[in-house]
BAFI-3210 file (N, C-alpha, C; in Angstrom, 3 decimals, decimal comma, padded with zeros to 6 digits):
// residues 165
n [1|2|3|4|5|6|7|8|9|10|11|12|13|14|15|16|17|18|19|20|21|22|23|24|25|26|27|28|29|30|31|32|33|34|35|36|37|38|39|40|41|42|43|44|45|46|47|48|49|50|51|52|53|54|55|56|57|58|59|60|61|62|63|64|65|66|67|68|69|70|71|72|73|74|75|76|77|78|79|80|81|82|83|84|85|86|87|88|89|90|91|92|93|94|95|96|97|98|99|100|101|102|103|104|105|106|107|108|109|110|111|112|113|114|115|116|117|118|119|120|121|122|123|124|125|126|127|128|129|130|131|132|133|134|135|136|137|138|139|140|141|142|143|144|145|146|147|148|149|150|151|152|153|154|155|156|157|158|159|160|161|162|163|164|165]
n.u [090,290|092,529|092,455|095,585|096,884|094,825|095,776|098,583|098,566|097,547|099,434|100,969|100,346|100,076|102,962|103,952|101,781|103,543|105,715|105,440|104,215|106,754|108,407|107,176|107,098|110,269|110,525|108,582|109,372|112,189|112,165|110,704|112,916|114,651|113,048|113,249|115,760|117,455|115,506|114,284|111,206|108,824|106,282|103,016|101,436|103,122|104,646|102,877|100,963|103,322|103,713|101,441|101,711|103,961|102,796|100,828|102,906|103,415|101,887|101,397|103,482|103,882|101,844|102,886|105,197|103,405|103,001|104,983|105,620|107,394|107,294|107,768|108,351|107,618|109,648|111,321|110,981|110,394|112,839|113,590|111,198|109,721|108,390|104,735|104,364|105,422|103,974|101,970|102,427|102,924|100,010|098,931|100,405|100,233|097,556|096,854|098,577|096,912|093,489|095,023|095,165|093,350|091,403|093,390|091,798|089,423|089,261|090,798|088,485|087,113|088,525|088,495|085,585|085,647|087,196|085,393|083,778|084,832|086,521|088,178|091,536|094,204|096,430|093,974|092,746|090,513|090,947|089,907|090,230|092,572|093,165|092,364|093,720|094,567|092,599|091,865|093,985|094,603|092,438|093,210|095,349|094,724|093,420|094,793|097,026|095,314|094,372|097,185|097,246|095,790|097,035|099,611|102,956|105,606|108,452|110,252|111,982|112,693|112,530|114,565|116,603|119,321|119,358|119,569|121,776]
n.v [082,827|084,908|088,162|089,331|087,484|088,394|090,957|090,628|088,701|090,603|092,425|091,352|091,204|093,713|094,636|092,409|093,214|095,643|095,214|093,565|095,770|097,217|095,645|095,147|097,927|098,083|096,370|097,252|099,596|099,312|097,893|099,144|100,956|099,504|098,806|101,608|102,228|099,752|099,194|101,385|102,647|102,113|101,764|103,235|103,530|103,225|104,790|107,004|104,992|104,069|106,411|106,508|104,442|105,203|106,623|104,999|103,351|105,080|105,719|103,094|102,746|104,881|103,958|101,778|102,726|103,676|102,032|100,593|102,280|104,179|106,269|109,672|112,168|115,180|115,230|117,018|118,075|115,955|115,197|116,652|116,332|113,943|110,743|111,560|113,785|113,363|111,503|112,414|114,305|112,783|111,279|113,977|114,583|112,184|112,383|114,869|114,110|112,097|114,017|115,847|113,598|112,587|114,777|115,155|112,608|113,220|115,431|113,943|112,105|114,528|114,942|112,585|112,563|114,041|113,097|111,250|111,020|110,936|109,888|109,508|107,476|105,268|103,270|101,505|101,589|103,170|106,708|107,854|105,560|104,572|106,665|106,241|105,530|107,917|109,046|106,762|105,546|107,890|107,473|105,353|105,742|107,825|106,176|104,764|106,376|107,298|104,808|104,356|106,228|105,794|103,491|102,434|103,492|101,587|101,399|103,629|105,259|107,722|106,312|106,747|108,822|109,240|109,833|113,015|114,401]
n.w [106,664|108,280|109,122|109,344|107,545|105,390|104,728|104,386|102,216|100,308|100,612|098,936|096,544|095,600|095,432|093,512|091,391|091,253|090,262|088,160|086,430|085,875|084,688|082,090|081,322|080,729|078,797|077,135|076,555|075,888|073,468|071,544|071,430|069,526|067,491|066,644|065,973|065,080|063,070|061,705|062,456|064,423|067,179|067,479|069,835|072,227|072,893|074,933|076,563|077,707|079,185|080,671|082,163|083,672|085,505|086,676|087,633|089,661|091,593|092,804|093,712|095,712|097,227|098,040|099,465|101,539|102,952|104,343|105,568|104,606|103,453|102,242|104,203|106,569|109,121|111,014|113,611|115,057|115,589|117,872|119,729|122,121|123,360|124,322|122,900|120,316|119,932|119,208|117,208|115,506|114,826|113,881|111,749|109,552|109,619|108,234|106,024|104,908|104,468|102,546|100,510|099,921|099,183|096,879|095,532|095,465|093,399|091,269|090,591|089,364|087,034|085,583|085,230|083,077|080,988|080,122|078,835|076,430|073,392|073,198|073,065|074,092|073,124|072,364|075,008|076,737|077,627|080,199|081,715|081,890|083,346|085,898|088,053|089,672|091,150|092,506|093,667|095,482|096,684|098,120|099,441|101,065|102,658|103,938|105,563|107,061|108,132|109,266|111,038|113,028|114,283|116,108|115,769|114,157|114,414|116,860|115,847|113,104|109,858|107,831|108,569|110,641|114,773|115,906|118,018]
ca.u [091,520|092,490|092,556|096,730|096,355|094,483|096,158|099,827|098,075|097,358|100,447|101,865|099,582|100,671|104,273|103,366|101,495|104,638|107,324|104,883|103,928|107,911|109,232|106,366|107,249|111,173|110,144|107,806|110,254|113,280|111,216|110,673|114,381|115,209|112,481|113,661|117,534|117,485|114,335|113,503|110,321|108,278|104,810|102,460|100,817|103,771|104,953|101,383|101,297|104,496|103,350|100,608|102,031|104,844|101,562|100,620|103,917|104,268|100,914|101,143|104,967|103,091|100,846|103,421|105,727|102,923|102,103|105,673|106,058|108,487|106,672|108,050|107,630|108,586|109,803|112,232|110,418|110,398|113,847|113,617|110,214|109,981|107,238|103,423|104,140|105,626|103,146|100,539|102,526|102,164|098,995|098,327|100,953|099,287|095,799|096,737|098,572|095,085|092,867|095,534|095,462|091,519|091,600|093,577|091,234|087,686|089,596|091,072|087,265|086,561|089,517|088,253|084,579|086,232|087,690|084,615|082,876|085,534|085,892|090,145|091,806|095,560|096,213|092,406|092,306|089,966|091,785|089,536|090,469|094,284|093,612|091,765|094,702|095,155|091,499|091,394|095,224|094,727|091,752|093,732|096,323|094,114|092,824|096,481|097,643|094,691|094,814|098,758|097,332|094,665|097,706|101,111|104,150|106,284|109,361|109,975|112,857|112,094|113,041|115,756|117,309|119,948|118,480|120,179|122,116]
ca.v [083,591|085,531|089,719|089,665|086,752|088,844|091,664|090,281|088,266|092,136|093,486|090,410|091,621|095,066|094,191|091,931|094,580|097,210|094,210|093,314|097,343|097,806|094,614|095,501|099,166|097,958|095,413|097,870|101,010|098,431|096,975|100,474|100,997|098,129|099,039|102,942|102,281|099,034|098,938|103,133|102,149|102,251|101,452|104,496|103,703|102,732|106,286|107,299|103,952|104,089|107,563|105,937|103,121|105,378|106,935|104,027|102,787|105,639|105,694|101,952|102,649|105,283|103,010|100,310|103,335|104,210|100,646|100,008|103,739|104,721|107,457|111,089|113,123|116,069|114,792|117,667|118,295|114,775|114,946|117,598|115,881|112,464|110,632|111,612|114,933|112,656|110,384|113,583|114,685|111,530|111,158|114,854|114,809|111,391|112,594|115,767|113,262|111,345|115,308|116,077|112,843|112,355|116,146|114,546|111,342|114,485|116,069|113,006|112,126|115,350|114,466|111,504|112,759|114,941|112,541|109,959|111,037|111,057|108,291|109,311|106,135|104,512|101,578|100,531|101,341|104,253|107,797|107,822|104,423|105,043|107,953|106,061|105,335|109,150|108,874|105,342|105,312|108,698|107,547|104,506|106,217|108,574|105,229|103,448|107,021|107,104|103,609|104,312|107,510|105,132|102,478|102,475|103,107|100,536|101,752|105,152|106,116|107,564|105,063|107,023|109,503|109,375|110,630|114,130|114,609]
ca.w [106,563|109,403|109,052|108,902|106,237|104,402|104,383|103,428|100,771|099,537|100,266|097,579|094,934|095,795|095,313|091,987|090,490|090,768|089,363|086,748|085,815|086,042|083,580|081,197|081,277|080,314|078,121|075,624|076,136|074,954|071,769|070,666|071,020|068,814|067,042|066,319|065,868|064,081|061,575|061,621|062,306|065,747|067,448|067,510|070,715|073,091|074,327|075,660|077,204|078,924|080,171|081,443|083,061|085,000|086,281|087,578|088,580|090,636|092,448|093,430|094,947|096,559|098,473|098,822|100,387|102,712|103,426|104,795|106,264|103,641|102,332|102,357|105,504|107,402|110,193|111,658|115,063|116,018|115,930|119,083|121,303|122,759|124,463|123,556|122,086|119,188|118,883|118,691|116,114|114,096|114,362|113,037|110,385|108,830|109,483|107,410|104,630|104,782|104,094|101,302|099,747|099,971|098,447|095,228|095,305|094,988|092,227|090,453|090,058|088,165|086,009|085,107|084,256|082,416|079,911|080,477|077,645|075,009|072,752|073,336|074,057|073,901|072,501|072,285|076,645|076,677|078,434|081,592|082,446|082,367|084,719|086,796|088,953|090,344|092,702|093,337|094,435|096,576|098,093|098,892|099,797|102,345|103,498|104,666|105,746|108,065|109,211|109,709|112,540|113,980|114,675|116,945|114,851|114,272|115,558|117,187|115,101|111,761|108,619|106,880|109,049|111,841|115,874|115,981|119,131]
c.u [091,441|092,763|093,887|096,706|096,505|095,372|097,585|099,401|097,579|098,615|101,537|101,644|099,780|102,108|104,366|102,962|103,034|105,496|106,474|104,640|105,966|108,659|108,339|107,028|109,000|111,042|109,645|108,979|111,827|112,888|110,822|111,652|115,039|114,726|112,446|114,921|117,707|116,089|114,117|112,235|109,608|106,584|104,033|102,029|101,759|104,249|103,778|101,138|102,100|104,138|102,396|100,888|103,138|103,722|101,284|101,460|103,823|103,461|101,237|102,768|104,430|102,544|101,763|104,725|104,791|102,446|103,398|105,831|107,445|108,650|107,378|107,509|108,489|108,382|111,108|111,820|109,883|111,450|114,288|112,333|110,121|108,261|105,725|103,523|104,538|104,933|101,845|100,647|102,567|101,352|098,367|099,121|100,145|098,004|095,694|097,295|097,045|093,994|093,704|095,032|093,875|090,894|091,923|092,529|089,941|088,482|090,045|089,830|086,676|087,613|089,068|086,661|084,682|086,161|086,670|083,652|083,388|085,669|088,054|090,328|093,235|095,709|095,015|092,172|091,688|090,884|091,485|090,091|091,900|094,184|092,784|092,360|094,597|094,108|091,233|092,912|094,847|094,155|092,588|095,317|096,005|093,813|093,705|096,820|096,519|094,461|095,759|097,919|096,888|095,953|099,216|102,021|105,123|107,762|109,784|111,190|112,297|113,540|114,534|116,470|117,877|119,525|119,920|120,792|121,421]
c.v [084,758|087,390|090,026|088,740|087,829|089,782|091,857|089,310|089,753|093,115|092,961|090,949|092,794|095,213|093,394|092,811|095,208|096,380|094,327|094,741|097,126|096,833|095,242|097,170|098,809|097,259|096,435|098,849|100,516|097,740|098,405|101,312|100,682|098,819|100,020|102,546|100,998|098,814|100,419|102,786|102,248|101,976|102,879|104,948|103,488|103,830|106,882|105,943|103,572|105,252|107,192|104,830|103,778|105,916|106,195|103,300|103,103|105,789|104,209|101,849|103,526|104,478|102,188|101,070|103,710|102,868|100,374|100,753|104,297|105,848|108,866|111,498|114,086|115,763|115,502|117,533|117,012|114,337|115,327|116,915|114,520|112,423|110,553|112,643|114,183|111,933|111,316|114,080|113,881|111,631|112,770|115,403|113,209|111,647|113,756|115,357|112,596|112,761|115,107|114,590|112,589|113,696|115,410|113,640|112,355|114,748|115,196|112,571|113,015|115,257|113,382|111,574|113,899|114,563|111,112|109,721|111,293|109,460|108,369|107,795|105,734|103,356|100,855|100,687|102,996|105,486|107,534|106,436|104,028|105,857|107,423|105,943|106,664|109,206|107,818|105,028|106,730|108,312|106,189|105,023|106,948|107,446|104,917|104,872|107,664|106,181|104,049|105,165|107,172|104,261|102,594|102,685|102,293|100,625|103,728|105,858|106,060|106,718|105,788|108,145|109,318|110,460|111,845|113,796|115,442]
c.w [107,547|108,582|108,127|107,957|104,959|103,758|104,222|102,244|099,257|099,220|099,190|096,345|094,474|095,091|094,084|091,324|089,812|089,967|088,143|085,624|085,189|084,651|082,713|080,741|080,275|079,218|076,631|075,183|075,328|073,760|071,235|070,183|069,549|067,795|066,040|065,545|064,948|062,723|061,453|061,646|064,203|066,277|068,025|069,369|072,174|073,606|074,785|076,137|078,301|080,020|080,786|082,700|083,947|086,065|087,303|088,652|089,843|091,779|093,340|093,933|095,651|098,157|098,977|100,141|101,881|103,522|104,411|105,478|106,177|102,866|103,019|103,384|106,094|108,847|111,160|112,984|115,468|116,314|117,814|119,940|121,365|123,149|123,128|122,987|120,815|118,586|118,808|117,265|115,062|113,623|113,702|111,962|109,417|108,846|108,486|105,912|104,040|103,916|102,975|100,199|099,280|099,556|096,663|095,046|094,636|093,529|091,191|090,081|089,378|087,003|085,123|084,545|082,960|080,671|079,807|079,102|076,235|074,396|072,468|073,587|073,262|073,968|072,910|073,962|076,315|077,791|079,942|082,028|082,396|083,141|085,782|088,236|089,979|091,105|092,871|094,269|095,425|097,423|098,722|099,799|100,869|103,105|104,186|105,144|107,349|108,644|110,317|111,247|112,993|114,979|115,475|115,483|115,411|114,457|116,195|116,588|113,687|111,104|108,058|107,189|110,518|112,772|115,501|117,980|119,756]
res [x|x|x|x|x|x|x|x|x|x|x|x|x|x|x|x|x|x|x|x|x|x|x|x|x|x|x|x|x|x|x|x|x|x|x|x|x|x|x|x|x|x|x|x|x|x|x|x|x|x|x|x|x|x|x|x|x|x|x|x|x|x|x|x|x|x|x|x|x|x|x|x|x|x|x|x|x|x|x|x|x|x|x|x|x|x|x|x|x|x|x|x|x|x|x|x|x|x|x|x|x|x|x|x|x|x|x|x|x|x|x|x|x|x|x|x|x|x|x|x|x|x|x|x|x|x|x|x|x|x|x|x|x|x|x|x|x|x|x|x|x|x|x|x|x|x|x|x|x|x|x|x|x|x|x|x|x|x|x|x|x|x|x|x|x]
***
């Protein structure tokens, strides 16, 4: 399996993940509905759950935003330079997303020894391993955000704003 192969066979599972997080997420939060309003009655463990799982949602749209180069950016002053001053400033606005994000990934690991030694846990999934998401998604998230500054961008207009005159 060749490199690109691989790595749209990743960006499927990527994209699976978030549908599957996302129906699941509608699925419990509508059965607790039902659940509330027609029986008065409800499942203990399903709102700490859900809060968990937008967690996750939101990390792995994260990645799949930075995977497509969808992700949030200030991108005023590339409206105004052309050329290589633009692609300087790429590469040192993603190399400074990459630092920040690889910043959360250090500290999401003291978060997580934090809660490593409790015997906490939601619906039978221990705490630390619901928060595991917040330094394994940053550092992946520093990882694809430093690829992205190693690599050409893929077109020279940004994604979601009209060139200024």
């Amino acid at each position: 399996m060749s490199v690109s192969g691989a790595v749209r066979w990743l960006d499927r599972i990527e994209t699976g993940l978030i549908a599957l997080l996302v129906l699941a997420m509608v699925l419990l939060a509508g059965a607790q509905i039902l659940l509330r309003n027609l029986f008065e009655t409800g499942l203990t463990w399903v709102d700490p759950l859900l809060r968990a799982m937008v967690l996750w949602a939101a990390m792995l749209g994260a990645l799949a935003a930075a995977r497509d180069d969808k992700h949030i950016g200030l991108d005023l002053l590339t409206h105004f330079v052309h050329g290589r001053t633009r692609l300087v400033l790429r590469v040192v606005s993603l190399a400074f997303a990459a630092c920040i994000s690889a910043a959360l990934a250090w500290f999401g690991v003291g978060l997580i020894q934090l809660d490593y030694g409790s015997d906490a846990a939601t619906a039978g999934i221990p705490n630390w391993l619901l928060e595991a998401i917040i330094p394994v998604g940053f550092a992946l998230l520093a990882l694809r955000f430093a690829l992205r500054a190693c690599t050409p961008p893929r077109n020279a207009a940004p994604a979601l704003s009209p060139e200024l005159p």
